[in-house]
LOVOLO-467329 format. One record per residue (C-alpha): x, y, z. Coordinates in Angstrom, 3 decimals. Layout:
LOVOLO-467329
<east:X north:Y up:Z>
...
This chain:
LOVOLO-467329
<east:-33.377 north:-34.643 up:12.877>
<east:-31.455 north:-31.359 up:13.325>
<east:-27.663 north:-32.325 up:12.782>
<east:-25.205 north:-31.912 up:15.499>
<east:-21.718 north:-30.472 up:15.251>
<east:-19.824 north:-33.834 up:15.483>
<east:-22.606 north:-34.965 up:12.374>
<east:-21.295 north:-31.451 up:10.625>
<east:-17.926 north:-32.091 up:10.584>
<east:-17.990 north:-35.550 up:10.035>
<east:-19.814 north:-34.828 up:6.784>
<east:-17.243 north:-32.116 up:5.975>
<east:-14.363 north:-34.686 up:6.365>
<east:-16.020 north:-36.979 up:4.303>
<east:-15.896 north:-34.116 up:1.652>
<east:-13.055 north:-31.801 up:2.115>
<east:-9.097 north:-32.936 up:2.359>
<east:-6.977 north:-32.133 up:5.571>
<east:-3.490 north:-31.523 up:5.215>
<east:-0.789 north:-31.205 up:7.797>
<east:0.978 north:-27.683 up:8.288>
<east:3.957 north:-29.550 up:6.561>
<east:1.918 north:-29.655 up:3.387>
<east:0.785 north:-26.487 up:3.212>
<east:2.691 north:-24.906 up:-0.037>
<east:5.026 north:-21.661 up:0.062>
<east:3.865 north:-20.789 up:-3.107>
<east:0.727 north:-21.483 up:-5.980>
<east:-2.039 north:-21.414 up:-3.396>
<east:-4.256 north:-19.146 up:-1.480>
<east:-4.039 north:-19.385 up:2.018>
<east:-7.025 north:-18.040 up:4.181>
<east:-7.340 north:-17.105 up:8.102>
<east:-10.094 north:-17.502 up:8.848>
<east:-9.817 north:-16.717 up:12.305>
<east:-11.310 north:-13.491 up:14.035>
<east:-9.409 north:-10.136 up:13.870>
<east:-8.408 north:-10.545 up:17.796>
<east:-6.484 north:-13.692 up:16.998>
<east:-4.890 north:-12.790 up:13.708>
<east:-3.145 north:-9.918 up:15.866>
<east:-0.970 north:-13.271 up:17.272>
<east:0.814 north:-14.377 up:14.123>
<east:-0.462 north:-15.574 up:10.915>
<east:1.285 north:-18.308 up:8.291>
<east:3.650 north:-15.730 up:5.691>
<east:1.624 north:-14.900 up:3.161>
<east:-1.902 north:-15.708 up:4.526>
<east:-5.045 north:-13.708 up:3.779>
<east:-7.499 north:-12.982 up:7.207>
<east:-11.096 north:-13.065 up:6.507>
<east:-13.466 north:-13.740 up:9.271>
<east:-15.328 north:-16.946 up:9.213>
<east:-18.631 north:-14.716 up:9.057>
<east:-17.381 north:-12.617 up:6.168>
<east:-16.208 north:-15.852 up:4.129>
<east:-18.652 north:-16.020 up:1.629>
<east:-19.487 north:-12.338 up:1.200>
<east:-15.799 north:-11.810 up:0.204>
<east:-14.289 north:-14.811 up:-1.444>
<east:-15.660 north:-14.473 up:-4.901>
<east:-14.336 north:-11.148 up:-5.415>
<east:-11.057 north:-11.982 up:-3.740>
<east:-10.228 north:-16.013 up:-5.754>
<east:-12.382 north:-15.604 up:-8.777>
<east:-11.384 north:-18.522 up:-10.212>
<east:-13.201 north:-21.402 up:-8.598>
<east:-10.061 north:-24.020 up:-9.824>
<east:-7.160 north:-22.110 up:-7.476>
<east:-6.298 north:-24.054 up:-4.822>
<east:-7.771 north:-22.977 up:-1.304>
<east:-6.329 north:-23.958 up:2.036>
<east:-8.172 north:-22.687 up:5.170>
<east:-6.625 north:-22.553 up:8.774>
<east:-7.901 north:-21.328 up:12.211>
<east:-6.896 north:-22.191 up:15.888>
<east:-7.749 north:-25.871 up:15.676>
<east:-8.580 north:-27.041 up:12.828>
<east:-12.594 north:-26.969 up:13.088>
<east:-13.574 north:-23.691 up:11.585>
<east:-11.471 north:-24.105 up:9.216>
<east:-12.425 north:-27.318 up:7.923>
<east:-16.338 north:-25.592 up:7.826>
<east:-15.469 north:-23.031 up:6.213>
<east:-13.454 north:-25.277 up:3.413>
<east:-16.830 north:-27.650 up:3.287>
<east:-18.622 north:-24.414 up:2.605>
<east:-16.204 north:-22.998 up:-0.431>
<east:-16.325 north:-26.372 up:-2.232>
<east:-19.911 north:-25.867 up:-1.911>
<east:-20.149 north:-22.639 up:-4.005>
<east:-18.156 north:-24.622 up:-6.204>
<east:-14.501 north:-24.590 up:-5.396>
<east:-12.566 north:-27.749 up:-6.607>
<east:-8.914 north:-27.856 up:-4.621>
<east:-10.138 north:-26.819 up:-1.192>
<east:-8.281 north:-28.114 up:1.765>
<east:-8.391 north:-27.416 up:5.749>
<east:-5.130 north:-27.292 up:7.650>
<east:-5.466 north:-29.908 up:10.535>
<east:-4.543 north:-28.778 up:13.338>
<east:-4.700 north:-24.912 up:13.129>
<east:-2.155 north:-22.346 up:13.753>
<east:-1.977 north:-24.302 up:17.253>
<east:-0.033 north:-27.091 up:15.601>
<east:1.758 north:-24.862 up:13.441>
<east:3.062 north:-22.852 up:16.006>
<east:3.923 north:-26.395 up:18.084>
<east:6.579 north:-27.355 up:14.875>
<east:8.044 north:-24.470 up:14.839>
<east:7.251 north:-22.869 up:11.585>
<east:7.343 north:-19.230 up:10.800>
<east:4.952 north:-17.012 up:11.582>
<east:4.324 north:-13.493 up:9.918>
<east:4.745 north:-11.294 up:13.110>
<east:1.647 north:-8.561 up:14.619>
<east:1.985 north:-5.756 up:12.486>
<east:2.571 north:-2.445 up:14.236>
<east:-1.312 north:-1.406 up:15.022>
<east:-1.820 north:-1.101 up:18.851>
<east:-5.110 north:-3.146 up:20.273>
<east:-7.048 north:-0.062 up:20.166>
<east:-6.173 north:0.802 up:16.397>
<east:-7.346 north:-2.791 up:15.474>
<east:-10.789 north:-1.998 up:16.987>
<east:-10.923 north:1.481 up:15.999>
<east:-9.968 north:0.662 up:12.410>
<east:-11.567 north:-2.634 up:12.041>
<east:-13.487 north:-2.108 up:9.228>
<east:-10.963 north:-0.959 up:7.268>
<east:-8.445 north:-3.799 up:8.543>
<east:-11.548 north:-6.227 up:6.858>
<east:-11.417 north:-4.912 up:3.317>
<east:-8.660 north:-6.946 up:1.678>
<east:-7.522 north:-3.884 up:-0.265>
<east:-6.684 north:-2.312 up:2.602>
<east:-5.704 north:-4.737 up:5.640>
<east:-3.493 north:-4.213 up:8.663>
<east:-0.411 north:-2.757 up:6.299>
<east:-2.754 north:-0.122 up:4.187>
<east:-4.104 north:0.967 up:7.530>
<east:-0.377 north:1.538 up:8.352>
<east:0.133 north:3.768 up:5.766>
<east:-3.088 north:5.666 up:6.293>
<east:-1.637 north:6.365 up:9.996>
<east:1.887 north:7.087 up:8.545>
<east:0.723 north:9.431 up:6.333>
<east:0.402 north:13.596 up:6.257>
<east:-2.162 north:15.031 up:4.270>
<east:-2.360 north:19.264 up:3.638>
<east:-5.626 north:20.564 up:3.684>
<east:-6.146 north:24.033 up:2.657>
<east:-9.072 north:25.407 up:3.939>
<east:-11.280 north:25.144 up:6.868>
<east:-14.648 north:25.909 up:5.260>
<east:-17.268 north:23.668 up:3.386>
<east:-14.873 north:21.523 up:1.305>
<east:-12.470 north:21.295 up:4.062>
<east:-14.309 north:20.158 up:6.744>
<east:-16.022 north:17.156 up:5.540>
<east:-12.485 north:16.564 up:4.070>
<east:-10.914 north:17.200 up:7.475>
<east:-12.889 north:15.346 up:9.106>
<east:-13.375 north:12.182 up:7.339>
<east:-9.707 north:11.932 up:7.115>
<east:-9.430 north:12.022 up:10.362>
<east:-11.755 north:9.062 up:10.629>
<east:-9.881 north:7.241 up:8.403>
<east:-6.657 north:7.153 up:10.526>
<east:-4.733 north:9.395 up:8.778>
<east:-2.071 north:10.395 up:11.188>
<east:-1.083 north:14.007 up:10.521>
<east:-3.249 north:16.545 up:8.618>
<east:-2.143 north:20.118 up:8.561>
<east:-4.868 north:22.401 up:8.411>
<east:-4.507 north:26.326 up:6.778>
<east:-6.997 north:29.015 up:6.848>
<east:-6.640 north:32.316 up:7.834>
<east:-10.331 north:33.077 up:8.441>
<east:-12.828 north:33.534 up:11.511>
<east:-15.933 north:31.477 up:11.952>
<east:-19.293 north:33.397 up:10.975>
<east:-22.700 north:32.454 up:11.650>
<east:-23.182 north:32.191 up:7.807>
<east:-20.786 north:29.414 up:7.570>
<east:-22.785 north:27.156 up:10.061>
<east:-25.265 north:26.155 up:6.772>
<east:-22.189 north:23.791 up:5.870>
<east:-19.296 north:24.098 up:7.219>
<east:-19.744 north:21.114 up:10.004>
<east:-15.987 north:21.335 up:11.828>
<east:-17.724 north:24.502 up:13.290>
<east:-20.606 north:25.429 up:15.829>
<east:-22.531 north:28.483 up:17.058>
<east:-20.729 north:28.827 up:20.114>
<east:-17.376 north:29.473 up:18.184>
<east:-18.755 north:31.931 up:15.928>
<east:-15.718 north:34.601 up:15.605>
<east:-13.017 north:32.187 up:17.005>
<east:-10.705 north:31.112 up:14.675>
<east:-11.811 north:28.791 up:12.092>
<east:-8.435 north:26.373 up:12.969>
<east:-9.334 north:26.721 up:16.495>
<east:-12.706 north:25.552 up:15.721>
<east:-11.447 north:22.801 up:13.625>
<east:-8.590 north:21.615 up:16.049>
<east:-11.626 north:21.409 up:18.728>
<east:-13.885 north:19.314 up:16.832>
<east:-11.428 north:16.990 up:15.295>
<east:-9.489 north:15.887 up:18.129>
<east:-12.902 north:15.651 up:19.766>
<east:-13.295 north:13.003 up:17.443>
<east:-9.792 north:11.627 up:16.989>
<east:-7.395 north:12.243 up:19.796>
<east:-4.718 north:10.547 up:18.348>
<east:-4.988 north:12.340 up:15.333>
<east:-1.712 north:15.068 up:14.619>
<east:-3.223 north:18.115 up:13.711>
<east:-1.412 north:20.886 up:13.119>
<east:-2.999 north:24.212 up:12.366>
<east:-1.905 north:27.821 up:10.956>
<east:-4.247 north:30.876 up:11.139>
<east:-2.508 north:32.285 up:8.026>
<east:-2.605 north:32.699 up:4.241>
<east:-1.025 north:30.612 up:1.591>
<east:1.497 north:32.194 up:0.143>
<east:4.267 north:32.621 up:-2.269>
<east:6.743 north:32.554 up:0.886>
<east:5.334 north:29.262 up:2.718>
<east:3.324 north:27.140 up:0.139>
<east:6.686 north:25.528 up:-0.585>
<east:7.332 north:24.294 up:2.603>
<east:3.652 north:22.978 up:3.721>
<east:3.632 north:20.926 up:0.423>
<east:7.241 north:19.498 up:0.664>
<east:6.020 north:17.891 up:3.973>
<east:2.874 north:16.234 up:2.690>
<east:2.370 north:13.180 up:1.063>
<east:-1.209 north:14.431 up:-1.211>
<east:-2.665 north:18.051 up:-0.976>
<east:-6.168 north:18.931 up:-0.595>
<east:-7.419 north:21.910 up:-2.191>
<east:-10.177 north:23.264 up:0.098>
<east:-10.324 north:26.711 up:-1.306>
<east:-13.112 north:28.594 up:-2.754>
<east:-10.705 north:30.731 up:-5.314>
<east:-8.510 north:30.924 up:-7.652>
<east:-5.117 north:33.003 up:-6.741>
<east:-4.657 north:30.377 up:-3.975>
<east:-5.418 north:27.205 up:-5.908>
<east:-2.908 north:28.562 up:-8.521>
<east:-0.446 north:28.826 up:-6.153>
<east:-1.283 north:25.711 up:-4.810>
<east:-1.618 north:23.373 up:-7.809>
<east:2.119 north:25.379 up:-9.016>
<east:3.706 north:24.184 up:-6.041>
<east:2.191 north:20.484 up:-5.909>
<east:3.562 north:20.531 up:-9.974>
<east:6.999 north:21.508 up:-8.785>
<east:7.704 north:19.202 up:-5.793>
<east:5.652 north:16.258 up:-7.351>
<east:3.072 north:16.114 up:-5.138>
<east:-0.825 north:14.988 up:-5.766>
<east:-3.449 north:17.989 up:-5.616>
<east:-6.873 north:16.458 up:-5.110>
<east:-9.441 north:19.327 up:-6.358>
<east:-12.649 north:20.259 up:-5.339>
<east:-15.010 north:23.242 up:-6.097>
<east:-19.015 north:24.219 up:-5.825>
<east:-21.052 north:27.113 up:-7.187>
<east:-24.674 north:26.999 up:-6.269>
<east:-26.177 north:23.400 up:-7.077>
<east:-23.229 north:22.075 up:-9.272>
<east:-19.647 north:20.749 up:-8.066>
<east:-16.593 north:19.398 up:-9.361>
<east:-13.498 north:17.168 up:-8.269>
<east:-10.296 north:16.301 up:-10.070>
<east:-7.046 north:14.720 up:-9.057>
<east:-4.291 north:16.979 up:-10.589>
<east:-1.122 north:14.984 up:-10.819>
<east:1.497 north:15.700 up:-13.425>
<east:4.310 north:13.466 up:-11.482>
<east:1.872 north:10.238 up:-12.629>
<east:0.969 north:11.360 up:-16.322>
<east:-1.719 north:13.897 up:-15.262>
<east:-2.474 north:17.198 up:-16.234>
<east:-2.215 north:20.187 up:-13.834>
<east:-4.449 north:22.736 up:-12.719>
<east:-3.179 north:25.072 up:-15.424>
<east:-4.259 north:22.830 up:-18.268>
<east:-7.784 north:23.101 up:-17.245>
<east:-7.275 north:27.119 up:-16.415>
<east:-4.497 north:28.449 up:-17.792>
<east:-4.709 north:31.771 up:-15.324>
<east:-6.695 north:32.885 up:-12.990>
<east:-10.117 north:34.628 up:-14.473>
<east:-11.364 north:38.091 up:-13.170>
<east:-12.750 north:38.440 up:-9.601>
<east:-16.281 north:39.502 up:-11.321>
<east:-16.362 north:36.062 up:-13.379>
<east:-15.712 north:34.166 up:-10.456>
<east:-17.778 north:34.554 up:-7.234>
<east:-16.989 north:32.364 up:-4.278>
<east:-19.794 north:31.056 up:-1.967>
<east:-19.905 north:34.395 up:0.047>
<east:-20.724 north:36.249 up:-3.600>
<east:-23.114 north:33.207 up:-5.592>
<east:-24.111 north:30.717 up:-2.819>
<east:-23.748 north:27.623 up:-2.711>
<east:-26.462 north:24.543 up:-1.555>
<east:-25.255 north:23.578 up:1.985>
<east:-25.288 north:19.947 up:1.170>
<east:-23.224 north:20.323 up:-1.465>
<east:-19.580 north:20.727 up:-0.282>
<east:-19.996 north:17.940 up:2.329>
<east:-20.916 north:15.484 up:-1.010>
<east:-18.027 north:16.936 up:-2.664>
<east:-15.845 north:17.152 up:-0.081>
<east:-16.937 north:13.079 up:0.406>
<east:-15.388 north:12.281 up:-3.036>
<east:-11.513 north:14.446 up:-2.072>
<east:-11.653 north:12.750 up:1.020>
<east:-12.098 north:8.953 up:-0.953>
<east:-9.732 north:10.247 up:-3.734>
<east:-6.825 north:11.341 up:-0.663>
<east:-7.308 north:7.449 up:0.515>
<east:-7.103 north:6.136 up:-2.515>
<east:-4.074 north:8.099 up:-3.124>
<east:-2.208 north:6.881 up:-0.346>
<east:-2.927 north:3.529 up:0.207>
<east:-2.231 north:3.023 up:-3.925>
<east:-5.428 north:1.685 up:-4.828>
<east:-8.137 north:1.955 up:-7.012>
<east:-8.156 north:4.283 up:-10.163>
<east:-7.596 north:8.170 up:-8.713>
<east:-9.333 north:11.004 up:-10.514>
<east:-6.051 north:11.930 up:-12.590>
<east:-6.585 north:13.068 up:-16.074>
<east:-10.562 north:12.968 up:-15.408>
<east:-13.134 north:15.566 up:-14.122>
<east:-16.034 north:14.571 up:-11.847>
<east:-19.017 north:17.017 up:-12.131>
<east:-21.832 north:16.654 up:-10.239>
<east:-25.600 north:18.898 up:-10.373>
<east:-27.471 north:18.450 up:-7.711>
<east:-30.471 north:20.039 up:-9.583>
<east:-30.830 north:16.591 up:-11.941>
<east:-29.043 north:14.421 up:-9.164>
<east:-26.432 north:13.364 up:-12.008>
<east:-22.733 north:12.796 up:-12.311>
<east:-20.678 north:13.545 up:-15.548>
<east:-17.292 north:12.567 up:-15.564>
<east:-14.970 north:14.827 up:-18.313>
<east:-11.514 north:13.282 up:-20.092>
<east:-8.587 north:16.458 up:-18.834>
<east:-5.914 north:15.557 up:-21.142>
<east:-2.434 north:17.261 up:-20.663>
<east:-2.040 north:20.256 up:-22.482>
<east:1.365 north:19.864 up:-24.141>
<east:1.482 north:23.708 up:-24.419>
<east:1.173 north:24.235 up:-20.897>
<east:3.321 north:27.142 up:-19.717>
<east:3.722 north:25.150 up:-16.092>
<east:3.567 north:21.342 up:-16.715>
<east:4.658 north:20.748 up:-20.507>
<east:7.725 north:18.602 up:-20.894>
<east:10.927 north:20.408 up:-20.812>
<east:9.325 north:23.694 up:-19.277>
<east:10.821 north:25.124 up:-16.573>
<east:9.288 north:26.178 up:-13.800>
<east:8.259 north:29.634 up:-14.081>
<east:8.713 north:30.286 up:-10.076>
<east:5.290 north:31.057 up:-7.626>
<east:3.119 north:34.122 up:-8.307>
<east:0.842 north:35.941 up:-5.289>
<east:-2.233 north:37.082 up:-7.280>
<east:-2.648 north:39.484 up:-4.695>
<east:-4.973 north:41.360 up:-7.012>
<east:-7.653 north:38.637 up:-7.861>
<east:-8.032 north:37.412 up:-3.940>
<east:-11.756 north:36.986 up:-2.680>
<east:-12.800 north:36.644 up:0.565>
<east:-12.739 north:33.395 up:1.713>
């Protein structure tokens, strides 16, 4: 005979301890929601950890490793919960315990509640599948909406960046580039269409993007990076995208990202191969100049217009800055810093390269001032 509910939970309270809000600890024990995401936006118990009753056992190993740490599980009433306890001590957790009652009850004594965090009711849907990855959660998709990101460039690199950061949440991008879109750019450069072919390539962007993301700030210059204004664009930024495709601006960029601290997340392609770098000094990293100490001549280093470049290729590269700016600023993970990713698209294989600091760097070594920014007006290729 097919068991019944009442037949399910009766076998789970013959196997799994219920506890009364009163007994639930403030400290030494993992406490899990297992309510929906809707419901957690009420209130949860300080401290508590939200994962969806149908996401339980998909997540908990990874999240309580060690089968021996005590478990408590909560939800509105009390019968989820206790399931989802009888399941955990199945897998083989030994202190599992379900809070009679629910949050109901706890909210009937009078016990504290953490409060909704400050995501509207559309941000919880829109973002929900970032709110379910414990790493991030309702406070790192806070920051990711708090957050500015500079992104140089509108072109290959800088629209897959562009636009997946939009997707992300991130609340205010500013977008630079000073060109006009071309039909030739329409073999990767996906912000952009063939109806805006000779409109401004931050026109084209700003179209697309808040297409996409209306509550995303974008701001957007139709200029160069210079000398006279990379200071300021980077000062207001939290990480820096280098979406460029040479080298007299990514000097200039990576200089000014050395002197005001910030993060410079790197990204390049030349025909079938591509790299990407994190270049952070401010966290132990090398700068750009430690890989190249200046820039080389214009005839040893042709941009996409000059050697090509596979049109898959910047979107797959532009994939990784885009993960490494998240990573960045929610604080997670292990960033690029101090290591270059290379990737051929000939073989289909990834190398990954050890950048050490070089302690003779004329920019970054300790004790070095800063030698002040430098236009290298004379090595500039189109863009």
């Amino acid at each position: 005979m097919t068991p019944s509910l009442p037949d399910l939970l009766a076998e789970a309270r013959a196997r799994i301890r219920e506890i009364a809000p009163s007994e639930v600890p403030t400290g030494g024990a993992t406490v899990l929601d297992v309510r929906e995401a809707d419901e957690v936006a009420g209130g949860t118990i300080p401290g508590a950890i939200a994962i969806p009753r149908g996401m339980l056992e998909l997540r908990i190993e990874k999240l309580v490793p060690d089968r021996s740490t005590p478990i408590i599980t909560y939800c509105a009433g009390g019968t989820r919960s206790l399931l989802a306890a009888e399941s955990l001590s199945r897998m083989g957790y030994t202190e599992v315990a379900s809070m009679a009652g629910g949050i109901t009850r706890w909210k009937k004594e009078g016990r504290p509640l953490a409060t909704e965090s400050g995501l509207t009711a559309k941000e919880r849907i829109r973002y929900n599948r970032h709110i379910l990855i414990p790493e991030v959660g309702e406070a790192g998709q806070e920051k990711l909406l708090a957050s500015h990101v500079f992104v140089v460039g509108a072109g290959g690199l800088g629209s897959p960046v562009a636009y997946y950061l939009a997707a992300a949440g991130v609340g205010t991008i500013t977008l630079i580039d000073s060109d006009v879109v071309d039909e030739s750019n329409l073999q990767r450069q996906i912000l952009h269409a063939s109806d805006r072919v000779g409109r401004p390539k931050v026109e084209s962007a700003r179209q697309t993007l808040l297409a996409f993301n209306p509550a995303l700030n974008l701001i957007t210059h139709q200029d160069r990076l210079t000398a006279a204004n990379v200071e300021a664009f980077v000062t207001a930024a939290d990480v820096v995208v280098d979406g460029t495709d040479n080298f007299p601006t990514r000097f200039l960029l990576s200089d000014a990202c050395l002197l005001l601290g910030k993060p410079m997340v790197y990204g390049a392609v030349y025909r079938f191969e591509g790299q990407a770098s994190v270049f952070h000094p401010a966290a132990g990293g090398p700068c750009y100049r430690c890989l190249y100490p200046s820039p080389p001549p214009p005839e040893l280093a042709p941009n996409c217009a000059e050697a090509g470049v596979l049109g898959v290729l910047p979107g797959l590269i532009g994939l990784i800055q885009a993960t490494e700016t998240i990573k960045l600023i929610l604080g997670i993970g292990d960033p690029l810093i101090g290591r270059l990713c290379t990737y051929d698209a000939l073989s289909g294989r990834f190398r990954e390269l050890r950048q050490d600091r070089d302690p003779g760097c004329a920019y970054c070594a300790p004790g070095t001032p800063f030698p002040g920014f430098i236009d290298y007006d004379a090595f500039c290729a189109a863009t």
